[in-house]
C-alpha positions in Angstrom: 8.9 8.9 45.6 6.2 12.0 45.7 5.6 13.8 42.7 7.1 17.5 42.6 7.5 20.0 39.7 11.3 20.0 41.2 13.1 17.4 42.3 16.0 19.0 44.5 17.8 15.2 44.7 20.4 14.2 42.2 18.9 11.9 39.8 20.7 10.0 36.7 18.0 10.3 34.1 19.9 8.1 32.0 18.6 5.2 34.3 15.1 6.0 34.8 12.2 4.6 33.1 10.3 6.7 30.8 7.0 6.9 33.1 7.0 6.4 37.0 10.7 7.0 37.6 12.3 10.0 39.8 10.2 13.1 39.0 12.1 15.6 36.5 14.1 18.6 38.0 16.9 20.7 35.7 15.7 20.6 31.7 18.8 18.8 30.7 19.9 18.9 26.5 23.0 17.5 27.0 22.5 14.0 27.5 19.9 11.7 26.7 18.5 7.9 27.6 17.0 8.4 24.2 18.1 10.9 21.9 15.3 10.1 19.5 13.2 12.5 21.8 15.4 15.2 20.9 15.8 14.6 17.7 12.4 14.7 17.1 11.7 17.7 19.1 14.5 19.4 17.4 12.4 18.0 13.6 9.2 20.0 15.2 10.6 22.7 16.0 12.2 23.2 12.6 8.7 23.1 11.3 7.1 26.1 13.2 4.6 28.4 11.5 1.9 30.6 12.1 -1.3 30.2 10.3 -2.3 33.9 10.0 0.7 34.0 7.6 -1.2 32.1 5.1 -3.4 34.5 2.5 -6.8 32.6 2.1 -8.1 34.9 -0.1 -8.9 32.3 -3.0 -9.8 29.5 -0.2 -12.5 31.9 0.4 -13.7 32.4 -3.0 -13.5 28.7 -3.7 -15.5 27.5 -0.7 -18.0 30.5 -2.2 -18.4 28.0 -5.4 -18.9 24.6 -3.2 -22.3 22.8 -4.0 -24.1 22.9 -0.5 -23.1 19.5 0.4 -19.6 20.1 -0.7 -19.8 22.8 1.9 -21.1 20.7 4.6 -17.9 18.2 4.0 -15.6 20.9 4.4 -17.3 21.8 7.5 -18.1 18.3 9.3 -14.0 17.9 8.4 -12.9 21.2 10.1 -14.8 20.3 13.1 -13.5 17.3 13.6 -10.1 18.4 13.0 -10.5 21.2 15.7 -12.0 18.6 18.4 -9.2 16.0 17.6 -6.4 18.8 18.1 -8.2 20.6 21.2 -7.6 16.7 23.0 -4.3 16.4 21.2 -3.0 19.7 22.5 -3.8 19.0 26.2 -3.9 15.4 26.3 -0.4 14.9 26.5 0.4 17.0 29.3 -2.8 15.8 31.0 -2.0 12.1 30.6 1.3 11.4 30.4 3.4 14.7 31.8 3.1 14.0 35.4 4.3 10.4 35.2 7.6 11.7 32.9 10.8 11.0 34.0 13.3 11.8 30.9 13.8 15.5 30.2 14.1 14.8 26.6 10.4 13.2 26.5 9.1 15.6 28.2 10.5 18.4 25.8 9.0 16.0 22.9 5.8 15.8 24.4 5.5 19.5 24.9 6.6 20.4 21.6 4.1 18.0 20.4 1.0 19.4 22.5 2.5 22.9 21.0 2.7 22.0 17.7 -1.6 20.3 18.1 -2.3 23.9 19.6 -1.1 25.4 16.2 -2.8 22.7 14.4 -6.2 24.1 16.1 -5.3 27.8 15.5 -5.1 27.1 11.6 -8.5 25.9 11.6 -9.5 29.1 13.5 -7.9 30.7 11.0 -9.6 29.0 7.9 -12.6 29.7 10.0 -12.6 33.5 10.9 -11.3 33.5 7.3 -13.9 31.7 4.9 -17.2 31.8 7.3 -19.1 35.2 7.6 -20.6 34.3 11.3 -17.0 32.0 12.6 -19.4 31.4 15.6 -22.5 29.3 13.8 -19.4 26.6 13.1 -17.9 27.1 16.5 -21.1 27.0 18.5 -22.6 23.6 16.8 -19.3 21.6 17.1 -20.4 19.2 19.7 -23.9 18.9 18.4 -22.9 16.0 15.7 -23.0 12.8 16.9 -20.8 11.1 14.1 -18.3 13.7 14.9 -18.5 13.2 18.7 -18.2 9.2 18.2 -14.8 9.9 16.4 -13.8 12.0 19.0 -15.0 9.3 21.6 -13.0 7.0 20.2 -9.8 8.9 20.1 -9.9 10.4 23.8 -11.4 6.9 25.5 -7.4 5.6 25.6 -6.4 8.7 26.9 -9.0 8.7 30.0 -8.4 5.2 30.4 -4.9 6.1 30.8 -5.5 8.8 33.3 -7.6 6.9 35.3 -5.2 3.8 35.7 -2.1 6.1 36.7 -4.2 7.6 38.9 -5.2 4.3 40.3 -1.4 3.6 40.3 -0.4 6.9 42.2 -2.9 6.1 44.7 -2.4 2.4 45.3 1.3 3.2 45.0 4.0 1.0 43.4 5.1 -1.9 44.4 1.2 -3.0 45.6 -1.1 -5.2 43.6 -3.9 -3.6 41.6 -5.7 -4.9 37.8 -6.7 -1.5 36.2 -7.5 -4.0 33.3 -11.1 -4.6 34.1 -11.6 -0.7 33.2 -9.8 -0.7 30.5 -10.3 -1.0 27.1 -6.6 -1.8 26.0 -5.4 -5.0 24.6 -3.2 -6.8 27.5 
């Protein structure tokens, strides 16, 4: 098996495991190995928005009232929120998309990684929106180390991942490898 953003052989999805199978070809909708995948996709989709439909007019004026360290809660939170949904909307595909081998998971996890991205525009928006200089909050986001330990801590299992399936894709199935000593995951 070699990985290929279209597989031209006839594959039963059906029977494939959800990572390391057959890799994907047509975007089928019509049957499923697990229709919970589309179910939830179809539950996401259902929930699209755009933030810069939301007025934050009085957000403004109320953040204008905050004590100062009232203000620099509000702030820390945004800035986490943005770093945890800038990995969230590109871990996904960077992790697990190229091992995928169910059309309806992949369709989940790119709704998903969509529906992050928005996540990250609304803070953007609450940014451009309440700050008078957007770019003071922008530029210092990687400067706080609490916030940067939380964010550690959330995208370790996600490089730990990549690095074991790329251990796995080089070693190749089949042969004997331990990406546990690497690994932080409970086995």
């Amino acid at each position: 098996m070699s990985a290929t953003v279209f597989n031209q052989t006839k594959v039963d999805f059906t029977k494939q495991p959800m990572f390391f199978g057959e890799s994907l070809n047509a975007q089928r909708f019509d049957t499923f190995k697990y229709p919970v995948f589309d179910k939830l996709t179809q539950t996401q989709l259902g929930y699209f928005w755009r933030p810069e439909e939301v007025s934050l007019q009085k957000d403004r004026s109320d953040y204008m009232d905050f004590r100062d360290e009232q203000k620099f809660i509000f702030t820390a939170n945004l800035k986490y929120q943005i770093l945890l949904d800038s990995v969230q909307g590109r871990a996904p595909a960077m992790a697990f998309m190229p091992y995928c081998s169910l059309p309806e998971l992949e369709g989940c996890m790119n709704a998903w990684q969509f529906f992050e991205n928005i996540h990250s525009r609304s803070y953007t928006h609450i940014i451009k929106n309440i700050y008078s200089n957007p770019s003071e909050v922008f530029d210092t986001l990687l400067d706080d180390a609490k916030i940067m330990a939380r964010a550690k801590s959330v995208t370790k299992s996600y490089d730990e991942f990549i690095d074991a399936a790329q251990q796995f894709t080089v070693a190749g199935k089949g042969t004997m490898h331990d990406v546990r000593q690497n690994c932080s995951w409970q086995w």
